[in-house]
C-alpha positions, 0 to 999 in steps of 0.5 A: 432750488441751487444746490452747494455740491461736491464738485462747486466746494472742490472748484472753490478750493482751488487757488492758482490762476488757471484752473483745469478741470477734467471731468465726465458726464453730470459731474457738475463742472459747467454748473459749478464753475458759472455760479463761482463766476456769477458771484465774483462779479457780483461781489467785485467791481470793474471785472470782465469775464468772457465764457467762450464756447465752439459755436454760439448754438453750442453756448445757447444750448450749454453755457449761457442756458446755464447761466440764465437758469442759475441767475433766476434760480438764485434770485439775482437775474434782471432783465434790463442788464441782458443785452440779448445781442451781444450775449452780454449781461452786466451787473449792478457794479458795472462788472459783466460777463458776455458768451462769445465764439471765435472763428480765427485766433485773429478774431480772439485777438480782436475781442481784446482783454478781460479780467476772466475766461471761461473756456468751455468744452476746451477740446473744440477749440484750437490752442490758438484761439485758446492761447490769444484769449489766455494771454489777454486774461489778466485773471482766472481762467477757467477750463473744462472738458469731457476727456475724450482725448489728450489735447491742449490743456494737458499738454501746454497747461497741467505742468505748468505752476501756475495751473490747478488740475482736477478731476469731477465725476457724477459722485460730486454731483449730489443734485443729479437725478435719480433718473440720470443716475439710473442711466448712468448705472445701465451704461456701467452695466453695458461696459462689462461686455462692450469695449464701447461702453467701457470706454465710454463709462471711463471718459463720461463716468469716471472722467478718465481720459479716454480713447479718441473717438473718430480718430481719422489715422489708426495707429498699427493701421494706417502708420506706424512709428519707425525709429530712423529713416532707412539707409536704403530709402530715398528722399523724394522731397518735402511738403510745406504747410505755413505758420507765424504766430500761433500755428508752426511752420511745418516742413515734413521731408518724404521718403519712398522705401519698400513700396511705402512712404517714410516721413520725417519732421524736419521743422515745426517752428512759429514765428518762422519768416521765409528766410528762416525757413530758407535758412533750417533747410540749408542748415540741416543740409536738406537738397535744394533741388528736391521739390517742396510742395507748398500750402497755395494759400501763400504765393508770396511767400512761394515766390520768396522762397523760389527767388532763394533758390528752392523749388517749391511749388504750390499745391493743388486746390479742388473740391472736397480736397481735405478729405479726398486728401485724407483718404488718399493718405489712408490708401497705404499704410505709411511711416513717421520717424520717432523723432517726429513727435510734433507729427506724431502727437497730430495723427494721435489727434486728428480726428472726425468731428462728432456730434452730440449723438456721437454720430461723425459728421464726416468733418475733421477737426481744424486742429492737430493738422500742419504736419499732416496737411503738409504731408498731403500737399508732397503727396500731391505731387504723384496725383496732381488732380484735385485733392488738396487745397 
């Protein structure tokens, strides 16, 4: 039988167009968001909802599940309206919500409009593909995570006026099990010796955000924040990661200082044409001569900024090279000035991706990265062998 919990009468309280909901384990943020969709769309005619997750396994096993379940638990499932290929099922009134994943912002740009967004599990997908979605949903939309980390949805939408925010934890779920609470209470238990378990019982029982599991540069370890460059450093040049739309333009400047490396954000714009990146750089003063190492995956737009003037040249690309990169760039301890925040914010982020079983898969994330795949590529250039791409 489906249960009215906690968590769905506080998801229904909520007004704004953008709703953000924070939340641990069992806390019945997926199972109370689905049912709220299912009965806009069956109560009103010409809506459109997409429900998005990582992967479309990662929808298989979660989202859509649910929303199957939900559907044949509160009698409103009709076989004939599912199309099992597109993922998409279609309500009686012509209202229909389909599950979808994206690999590229270029493919959420391509999947159109709609009148509602489900983003699930919010943290592994990019702000790109999340904000090309966004800007196509005329109506809610709907988003919910475990707060492992700091990302997007707190940085670009908690402040905004438009958003709700809320937080779930298990105590909202009166339809948990006595054996998963049983559980949960063990690991509650677990955390009064274990730094893990304490961490673990923040994120995943009280919904708080916790610290980034497999975070891939430990900070105090591998870098640490200085407040300016150095008088005595000296500028050895920058590296270059290319962007438009929706992912910056990263300019990182390199700097060699007591046997370590300082850098300093120099750019970390969207919408940068080669002449405005030309153009920063004389602007701020930046040595031309000085070599920038480049993201290969742009020649013309190398050769662009070679016929400006500038000495760029591309990176080298190899096998395994983002994460031969990576630890190549964990070999020594480095330096960010405070001023790069943008910089700073990525290494604060950038991390392994883990599997259910909290297990790494030795996989970073593809996000919170041009800052630091432009440091990769200058870096390059002391080891021109086979690291970057």
């Amino acid at each position: 039988m489906f249960k009215r919990t906690t968590a769905i009468n506080k998801l229904l309280k909520l007004t704004k167009r953008k709703r953000v909901i924070q939340g641990g384990t069992w806390a019945g943020k997926t199972y109370g968001i689905i049912p709220i969709i299912i009965d806009h769309c069956a109560k009103n005619k010409g809506e459109s909802y997409t429900i998005v997750a990582e992967s479309i396994p990662a929808l298989k096993k979660g989202a859509l599940k649910d929303f199957i379940e939900i559907m044949k638990i509160t009698n409103r499932w009709i076989e004939d309206n599912y199309n099992m290929t597109d993922r998409k099922y279609t309500f009686s009134n012509g209202s229909y919500i389909e599950f979808s994943s994206f690999k590229s912002v270029g493919d959420a740009q391509a999947a159109g409009k709609r009148t509602g967004l489900f983003i699930n599990e919010a943290p592994y997908i990019s702000f790109g593909i999340a904000d090309a979605l966004m800007v196509r949903t005329s109506g809610f939309i709907w988003v919910d995570f475990n707060p492992t980390r700091r990302f997007w949805a707190h940085e670009e939408l908690v402040k905004e006026d438009d958003t709700d925010f809320i937080i779930l934890t298990y105590k909202d779920n009166e339809g948990l099990p006595q054996s998963i609470m049983d559980d949960l209470m063990r690991k509650r238990e677990k955390a009064k010796t274990s730094k893990y378990w304490r961490n673990w019982c923040a994120v995943y029982l009280d919904g708080e955000i916790g610290m980034l599991e497999g975070v891939i540069f430990q900070e105090g370890i591998n870098w640490e924040i200085i407040e300016e460059i150095p008088a005595e450093a000296e500028f050895d040049g920058c590296g270059l990661d290319f962007g438009y739309s929706n992912d910056p333009t990263a300019l990182i400047g390199s700097h060699k200082w007591n046997g370590a490396k300082v850098y300093d954000e120099l750019i970390y714009k969207t919408r940068l044409l080669n002449s405005h990146i030309y153009n920063e750089i004389i602007e701020q003063g930046i040595d031309i001569n000085k070599l920038i190492v480049a993201e290969s995956a742009e020649p013309k737009s190398i050769e662009d900024l070679i016929q400006m003037g500038l000495n760029v040249i591309p990176a080298v690309k190899g096998k395994d090279s983002i994460n031969n990169g990576i630890a190549k760039m964990q070999e020594n301890k480095f330096y960010i000035t405070s001023r790069s925040t943008n910089v700073i914010r990525e290494l604060r982020n950038y991390s392994w991706k883990i599997d259910k079983d909290g297990n790494s898969l030795n996989i970073p994330i593809d996000d919170y990265n041009h800052g630091i795949d432009a440091i990769r590529y200058k870096e390059s250039d002391n080891n021109h062998e086979f690291w970057v791409y």
